[in-house]
Chimera marker file (.cmm) of the C-alpha trace (Angstrom):
<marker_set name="trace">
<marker id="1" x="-14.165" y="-31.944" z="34.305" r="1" g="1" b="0" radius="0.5"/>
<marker id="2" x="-14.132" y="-28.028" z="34.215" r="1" g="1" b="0" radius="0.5"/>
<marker id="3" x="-10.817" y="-26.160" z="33.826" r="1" g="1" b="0" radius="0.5"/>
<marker id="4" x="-10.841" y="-22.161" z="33.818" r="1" g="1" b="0" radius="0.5"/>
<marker id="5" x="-7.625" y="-20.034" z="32.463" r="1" g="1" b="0" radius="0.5"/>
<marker id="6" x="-7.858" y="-16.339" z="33.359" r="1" g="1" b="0" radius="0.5"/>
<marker id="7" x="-5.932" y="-14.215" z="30.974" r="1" g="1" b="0" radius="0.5"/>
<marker id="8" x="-4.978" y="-10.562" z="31.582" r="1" g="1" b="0" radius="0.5"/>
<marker id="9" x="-4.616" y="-9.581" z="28.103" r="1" g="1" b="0" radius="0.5"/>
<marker id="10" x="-7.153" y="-10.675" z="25.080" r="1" g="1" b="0" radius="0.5"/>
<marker id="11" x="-8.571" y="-9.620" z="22.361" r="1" g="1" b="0" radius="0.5"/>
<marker id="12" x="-12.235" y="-9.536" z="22.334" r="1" g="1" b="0" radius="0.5"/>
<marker id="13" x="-14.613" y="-9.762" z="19.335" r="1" g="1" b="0" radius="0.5"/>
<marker id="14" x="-15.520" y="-6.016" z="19.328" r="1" g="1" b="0" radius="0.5"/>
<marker id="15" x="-11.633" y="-5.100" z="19.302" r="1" g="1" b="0" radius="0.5"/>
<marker id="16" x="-10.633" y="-4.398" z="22.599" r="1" g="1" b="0" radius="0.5"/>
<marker id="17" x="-7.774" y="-5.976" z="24.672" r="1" g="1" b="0" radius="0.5"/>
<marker id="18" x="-9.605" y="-7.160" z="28.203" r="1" g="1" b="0" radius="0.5"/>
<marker id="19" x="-9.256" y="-9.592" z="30.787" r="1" g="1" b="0" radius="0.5"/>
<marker id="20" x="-10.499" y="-12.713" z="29.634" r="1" g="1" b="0" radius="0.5"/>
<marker id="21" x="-11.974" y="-16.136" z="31.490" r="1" g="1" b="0" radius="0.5"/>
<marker id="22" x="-11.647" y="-19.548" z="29.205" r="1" g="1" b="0" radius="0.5"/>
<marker id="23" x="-13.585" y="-22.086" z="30.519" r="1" g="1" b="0" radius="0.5"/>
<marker id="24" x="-13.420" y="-25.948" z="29.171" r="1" g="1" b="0" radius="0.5"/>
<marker id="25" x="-15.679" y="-28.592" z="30.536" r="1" g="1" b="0" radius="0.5"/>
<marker id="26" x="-16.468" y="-31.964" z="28.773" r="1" g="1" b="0" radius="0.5"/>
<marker id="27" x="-19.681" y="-33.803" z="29.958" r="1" g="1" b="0" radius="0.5"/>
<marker id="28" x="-22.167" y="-36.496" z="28.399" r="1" g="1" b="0" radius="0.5"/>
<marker id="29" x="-24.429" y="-33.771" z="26.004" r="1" g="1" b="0" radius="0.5"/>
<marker id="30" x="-21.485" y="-32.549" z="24.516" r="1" g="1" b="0" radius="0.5"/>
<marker id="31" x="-17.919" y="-33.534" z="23.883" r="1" g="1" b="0" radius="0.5"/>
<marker id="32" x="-15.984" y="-30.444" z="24.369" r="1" g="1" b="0" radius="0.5"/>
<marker id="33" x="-17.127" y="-27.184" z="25.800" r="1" g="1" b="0" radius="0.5"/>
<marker id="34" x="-15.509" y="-24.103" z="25.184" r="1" g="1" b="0" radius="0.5"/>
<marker id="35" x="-16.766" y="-20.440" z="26.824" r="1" g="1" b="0" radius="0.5"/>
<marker id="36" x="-14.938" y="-17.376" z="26.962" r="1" g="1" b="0" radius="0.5"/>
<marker id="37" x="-15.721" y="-14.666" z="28.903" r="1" g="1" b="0" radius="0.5"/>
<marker id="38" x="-14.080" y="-11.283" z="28.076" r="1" g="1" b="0" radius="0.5"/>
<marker id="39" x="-14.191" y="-8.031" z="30.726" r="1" g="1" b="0" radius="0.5"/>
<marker id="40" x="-16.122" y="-5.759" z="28.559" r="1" g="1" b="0" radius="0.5"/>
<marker id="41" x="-18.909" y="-8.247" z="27.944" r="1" g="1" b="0" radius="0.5"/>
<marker id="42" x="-18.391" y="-10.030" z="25.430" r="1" g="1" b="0" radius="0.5"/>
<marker id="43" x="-18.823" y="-14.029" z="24.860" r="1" g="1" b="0" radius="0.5"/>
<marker id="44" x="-17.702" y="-16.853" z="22.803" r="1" g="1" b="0" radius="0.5"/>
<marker id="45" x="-19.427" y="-20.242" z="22.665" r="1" g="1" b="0" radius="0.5"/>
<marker id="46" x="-18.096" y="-23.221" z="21.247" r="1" g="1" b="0" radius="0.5"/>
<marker id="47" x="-19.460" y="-26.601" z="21.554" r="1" g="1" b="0" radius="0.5"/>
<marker id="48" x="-17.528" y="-29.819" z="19.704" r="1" g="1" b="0" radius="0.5"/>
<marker id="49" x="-20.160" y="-32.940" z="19.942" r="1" g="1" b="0" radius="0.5"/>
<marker id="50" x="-19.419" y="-37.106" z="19.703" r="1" g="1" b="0" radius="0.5"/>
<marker id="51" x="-20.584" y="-36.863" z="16.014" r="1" g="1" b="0" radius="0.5"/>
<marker id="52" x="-17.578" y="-34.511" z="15.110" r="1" g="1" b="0" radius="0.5"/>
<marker id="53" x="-20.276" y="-30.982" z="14.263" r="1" g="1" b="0" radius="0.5"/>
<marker id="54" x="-19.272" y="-27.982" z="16.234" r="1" g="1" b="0" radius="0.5"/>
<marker id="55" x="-21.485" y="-25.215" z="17.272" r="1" g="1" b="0" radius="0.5"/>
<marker id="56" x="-19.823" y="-21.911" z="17.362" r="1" g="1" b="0" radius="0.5"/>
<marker id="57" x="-21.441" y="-18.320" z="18.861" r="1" g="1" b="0" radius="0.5"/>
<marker id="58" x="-19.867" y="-15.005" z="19.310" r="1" g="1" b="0" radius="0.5"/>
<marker id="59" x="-22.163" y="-12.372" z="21.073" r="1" g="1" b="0" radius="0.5"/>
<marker id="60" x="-20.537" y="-8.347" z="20.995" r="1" g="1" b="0" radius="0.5"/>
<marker id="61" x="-20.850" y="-6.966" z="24.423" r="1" g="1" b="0" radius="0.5"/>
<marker id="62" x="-24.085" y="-4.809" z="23.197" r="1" g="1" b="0" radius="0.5"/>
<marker id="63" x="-25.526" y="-8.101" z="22.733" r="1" g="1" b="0" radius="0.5"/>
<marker id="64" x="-25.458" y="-8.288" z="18.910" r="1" g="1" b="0" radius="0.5"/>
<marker id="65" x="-24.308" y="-11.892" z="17.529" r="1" g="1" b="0" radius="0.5"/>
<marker id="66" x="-21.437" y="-11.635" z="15.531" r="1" g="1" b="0" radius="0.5"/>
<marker id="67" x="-21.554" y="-15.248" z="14.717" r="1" g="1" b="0" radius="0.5"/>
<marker id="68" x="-23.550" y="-18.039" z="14.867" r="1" g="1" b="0" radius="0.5"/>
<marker id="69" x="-22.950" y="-21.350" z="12.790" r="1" g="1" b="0" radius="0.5"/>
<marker id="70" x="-23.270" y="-25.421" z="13.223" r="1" g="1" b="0" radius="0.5"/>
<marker id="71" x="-20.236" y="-27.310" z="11.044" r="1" g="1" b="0" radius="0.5"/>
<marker id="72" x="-21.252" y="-30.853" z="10.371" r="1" g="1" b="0" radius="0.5"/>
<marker id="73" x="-18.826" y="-33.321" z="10.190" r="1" g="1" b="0" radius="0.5"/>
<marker id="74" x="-18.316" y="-34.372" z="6.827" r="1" g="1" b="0" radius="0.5"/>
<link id1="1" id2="2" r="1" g="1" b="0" radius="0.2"/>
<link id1="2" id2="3" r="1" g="1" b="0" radius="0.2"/>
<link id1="3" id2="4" r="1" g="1" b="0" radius="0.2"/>
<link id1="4" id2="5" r="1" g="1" b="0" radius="0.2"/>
<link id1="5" id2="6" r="1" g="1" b="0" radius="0.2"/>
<link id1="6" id2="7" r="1" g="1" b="0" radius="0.2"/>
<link id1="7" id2="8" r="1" g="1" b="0" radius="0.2"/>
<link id1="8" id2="9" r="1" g="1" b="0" radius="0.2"/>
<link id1="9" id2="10" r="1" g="1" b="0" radius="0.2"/>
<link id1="10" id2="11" r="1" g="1" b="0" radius="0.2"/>
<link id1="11" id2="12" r="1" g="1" b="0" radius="0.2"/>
<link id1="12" id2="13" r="1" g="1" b="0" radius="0.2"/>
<link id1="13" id2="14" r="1" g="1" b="0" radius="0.2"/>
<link id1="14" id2="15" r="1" g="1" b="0" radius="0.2"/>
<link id1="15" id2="16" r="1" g="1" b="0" radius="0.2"/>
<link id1="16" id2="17" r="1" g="1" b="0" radius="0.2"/>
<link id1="17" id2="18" r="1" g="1" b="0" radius="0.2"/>
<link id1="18" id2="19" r="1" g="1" b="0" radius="0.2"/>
<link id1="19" id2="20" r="1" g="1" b="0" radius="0.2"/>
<link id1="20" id2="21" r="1" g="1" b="0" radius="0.2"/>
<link id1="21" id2="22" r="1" g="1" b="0" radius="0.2"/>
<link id1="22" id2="23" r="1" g="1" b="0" radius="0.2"/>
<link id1="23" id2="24" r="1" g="1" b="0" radius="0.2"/>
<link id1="24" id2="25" r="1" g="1" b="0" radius="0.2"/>
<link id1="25" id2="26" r="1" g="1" b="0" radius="0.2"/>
<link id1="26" id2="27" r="1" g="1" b="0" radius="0.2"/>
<link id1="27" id2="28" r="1" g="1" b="0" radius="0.2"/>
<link id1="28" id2="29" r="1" g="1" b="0" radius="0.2"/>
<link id1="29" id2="30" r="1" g="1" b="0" radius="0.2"/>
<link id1="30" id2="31" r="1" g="1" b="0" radius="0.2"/>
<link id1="31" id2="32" r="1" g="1" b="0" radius="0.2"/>
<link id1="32" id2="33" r="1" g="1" b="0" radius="0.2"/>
<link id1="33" id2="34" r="1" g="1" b="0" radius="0.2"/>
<link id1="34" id2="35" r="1" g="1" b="0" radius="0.2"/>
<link id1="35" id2="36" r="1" g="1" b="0" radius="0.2"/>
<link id1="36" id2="37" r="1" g="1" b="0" radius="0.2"/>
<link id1="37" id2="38" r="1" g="1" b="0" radius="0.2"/>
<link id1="38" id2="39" r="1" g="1" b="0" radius="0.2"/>
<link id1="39" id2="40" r="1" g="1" b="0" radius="0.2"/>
<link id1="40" id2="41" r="1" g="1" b="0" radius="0.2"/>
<link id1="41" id2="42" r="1" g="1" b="0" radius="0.2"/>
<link id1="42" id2="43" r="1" g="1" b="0" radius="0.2"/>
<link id1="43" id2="44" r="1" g="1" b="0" radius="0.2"/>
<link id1="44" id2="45" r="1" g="1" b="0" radius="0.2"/>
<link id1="45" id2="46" r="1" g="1" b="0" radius="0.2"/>
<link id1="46" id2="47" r="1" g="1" b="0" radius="0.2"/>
<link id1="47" id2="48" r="1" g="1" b="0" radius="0.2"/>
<link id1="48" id2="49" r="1" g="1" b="0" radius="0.2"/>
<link id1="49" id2="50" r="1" g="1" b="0" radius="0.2"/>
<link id1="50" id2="51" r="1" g="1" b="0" radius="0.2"/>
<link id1="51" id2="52" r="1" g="1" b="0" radius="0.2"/>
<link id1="52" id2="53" r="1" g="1" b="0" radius="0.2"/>
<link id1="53" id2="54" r="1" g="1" b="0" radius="0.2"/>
<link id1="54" id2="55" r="1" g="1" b="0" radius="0.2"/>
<link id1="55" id2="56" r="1" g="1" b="0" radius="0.2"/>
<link id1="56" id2="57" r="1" g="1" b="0" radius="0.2"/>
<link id1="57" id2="58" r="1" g="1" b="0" radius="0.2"/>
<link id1="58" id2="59" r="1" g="1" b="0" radius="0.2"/>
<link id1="59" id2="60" r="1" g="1" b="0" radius="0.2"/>
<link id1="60" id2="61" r="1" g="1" b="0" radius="0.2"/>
<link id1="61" id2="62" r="1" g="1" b="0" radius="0.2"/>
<link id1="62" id2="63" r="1" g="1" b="0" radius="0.2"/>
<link id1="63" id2="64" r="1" g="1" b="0" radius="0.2"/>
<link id1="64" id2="65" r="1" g="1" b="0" radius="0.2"/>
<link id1="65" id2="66" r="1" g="1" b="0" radius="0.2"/>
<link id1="66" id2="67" r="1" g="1" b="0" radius="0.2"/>
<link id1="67" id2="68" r="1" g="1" b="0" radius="0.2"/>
<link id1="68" id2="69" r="1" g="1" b="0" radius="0.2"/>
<link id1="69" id2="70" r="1" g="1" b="0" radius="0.2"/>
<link id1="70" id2="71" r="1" g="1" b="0" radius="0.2"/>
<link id1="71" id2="72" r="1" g="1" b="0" radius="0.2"/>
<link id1="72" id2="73" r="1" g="1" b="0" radius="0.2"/>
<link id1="73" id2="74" r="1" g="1" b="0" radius="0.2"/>
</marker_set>
């Protein structure tokens, strides 16, 4: 089930305040599903999976990644 939360004022990676789209869906592949879609381009990417890791990935708007990083769980 997807849910989407619009937000009129967040901060982006690079630093600016934009409007923002969260979007959460949880399916078979992964457990949790979290996107985030910011008005000047930007993106963040989480994914939480049955075994507990998390993938995490934060692209600037200029399409540098700020981030990118798998967390086993322990």
């Amino acid at each position: 089930m997807m849910t989407v939360t619009h937000f009129t004022a967040q901060q982006a990676p690079c630093g600016k305040v934009v409007e923002a789209d969260d979007y959460e869906d949880r399916d078979d592949e992964a457990l949790l599903t979290q996107e985030t879609d910011y008005g000047c381009g930007c993106v963040s990417i989480q994914h939480q999976y049955h075994d507990g890791s998390v993938a995490c990935k934060v692209i600037h708007h200029n399409g540098t990644v700020l981030k990118e990083e798998l967390l086993t769980a322990e």
